[in-house]
C-alpha positions in Angstrom: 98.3 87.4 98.4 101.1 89.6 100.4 104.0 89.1 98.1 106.3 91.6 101.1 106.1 93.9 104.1 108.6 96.5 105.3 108.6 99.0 108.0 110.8 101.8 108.8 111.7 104.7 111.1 113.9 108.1 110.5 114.5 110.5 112.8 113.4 114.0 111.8 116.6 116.0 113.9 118.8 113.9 111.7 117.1 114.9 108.6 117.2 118.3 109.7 120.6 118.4 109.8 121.5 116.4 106.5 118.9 119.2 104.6 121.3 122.4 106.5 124.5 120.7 105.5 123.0 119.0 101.8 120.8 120.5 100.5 120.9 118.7 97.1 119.8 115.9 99.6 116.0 116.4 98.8 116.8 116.1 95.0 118.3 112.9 95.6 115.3 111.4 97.6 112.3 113.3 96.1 111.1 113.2 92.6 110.1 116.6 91.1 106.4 116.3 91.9 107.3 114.8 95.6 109.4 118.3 95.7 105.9 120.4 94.4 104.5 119.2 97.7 107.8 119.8 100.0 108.1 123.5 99.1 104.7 124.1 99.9 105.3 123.6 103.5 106.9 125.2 106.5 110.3 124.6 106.8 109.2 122.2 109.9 106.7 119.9 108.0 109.4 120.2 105.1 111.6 117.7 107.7 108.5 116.1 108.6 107.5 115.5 104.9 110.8 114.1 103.6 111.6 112.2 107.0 108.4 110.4 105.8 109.0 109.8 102.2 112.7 108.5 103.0 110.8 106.4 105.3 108.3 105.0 103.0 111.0 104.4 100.1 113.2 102.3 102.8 109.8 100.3 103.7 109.0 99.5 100.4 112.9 98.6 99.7 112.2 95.9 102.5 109.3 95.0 101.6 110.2 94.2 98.2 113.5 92.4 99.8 116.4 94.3 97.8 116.4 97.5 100.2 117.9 100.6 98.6 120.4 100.5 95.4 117.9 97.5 93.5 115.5 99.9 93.8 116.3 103.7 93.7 114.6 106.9 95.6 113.5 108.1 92.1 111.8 105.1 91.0 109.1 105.4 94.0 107.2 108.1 94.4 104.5 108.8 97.4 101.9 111.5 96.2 98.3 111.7 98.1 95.0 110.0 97.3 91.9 112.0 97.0 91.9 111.7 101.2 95.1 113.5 101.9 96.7 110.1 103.0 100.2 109.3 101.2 99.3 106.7 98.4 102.8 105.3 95.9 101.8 106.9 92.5 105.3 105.2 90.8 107.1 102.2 92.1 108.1 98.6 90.4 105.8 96.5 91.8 102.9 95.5 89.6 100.2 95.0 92.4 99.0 96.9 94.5 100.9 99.2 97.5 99.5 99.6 100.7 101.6 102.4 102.5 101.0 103.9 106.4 102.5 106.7 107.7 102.8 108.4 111.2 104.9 111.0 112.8 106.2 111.8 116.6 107.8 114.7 117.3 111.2 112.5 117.3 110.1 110.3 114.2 108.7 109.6 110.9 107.2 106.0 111.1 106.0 104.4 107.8 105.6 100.6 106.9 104.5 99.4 103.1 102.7 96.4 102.4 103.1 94.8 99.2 99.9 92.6 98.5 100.1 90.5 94.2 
């Protein structure tokens, strides 16, 4: 049974920006091993990679209906399955987390589904 479903977009040119001017930004929205995989990558994909995660954290916060501040950036965390794909490795929800994510070269799309 679907118990939620949220969906989300976030421009990458703004989260460029916020990572020049905060840098302490991707601390705040990536857990330590979400940060192993963003300093792997080029400094483009790095915007790419956290416009993504903030993105699927702000799905998942509507999917599970509280949005952000019930549910904090730390206590989700979006690794990859054996695939590649982004799969949720941490979050509240006891069921499972269903979790697709795209990119444009103005966007990072993502939208959770929450299925009990």
């Amino acid at each position: 049974m679907i118990k939620g479903i949220g969906i989300d977009a976030t421009e990458l040119e703004r989260v460029a920006k916020i990572i020049e001017r905060r840098p302490h930004f991707v601390e705040r929205i990536l857990t330590p091993a979400e940060q192993t995989l963003f300093t792997s990558h080029s400094s483009h994909r790095q915007v790419e990679f956290l416009a993504g995660r903030y993105a699927c954290k702000e799905a998942f916060s509507k999917a599970w209906g509280t949005g952000i501040g019930k549910v904090s950036f730390q206590d989700l965390e979006i690794l990859r399955d054996d695939n590649g794909a982004p799969a949720f490795t941490k979050s509240p929800h006891q069921g499972k987390v269903f979790v697709s994510l795209t990119h444009t070269e103005e966007l990072a799309i993502a939208q959770v589904l929450l299925e009990e």
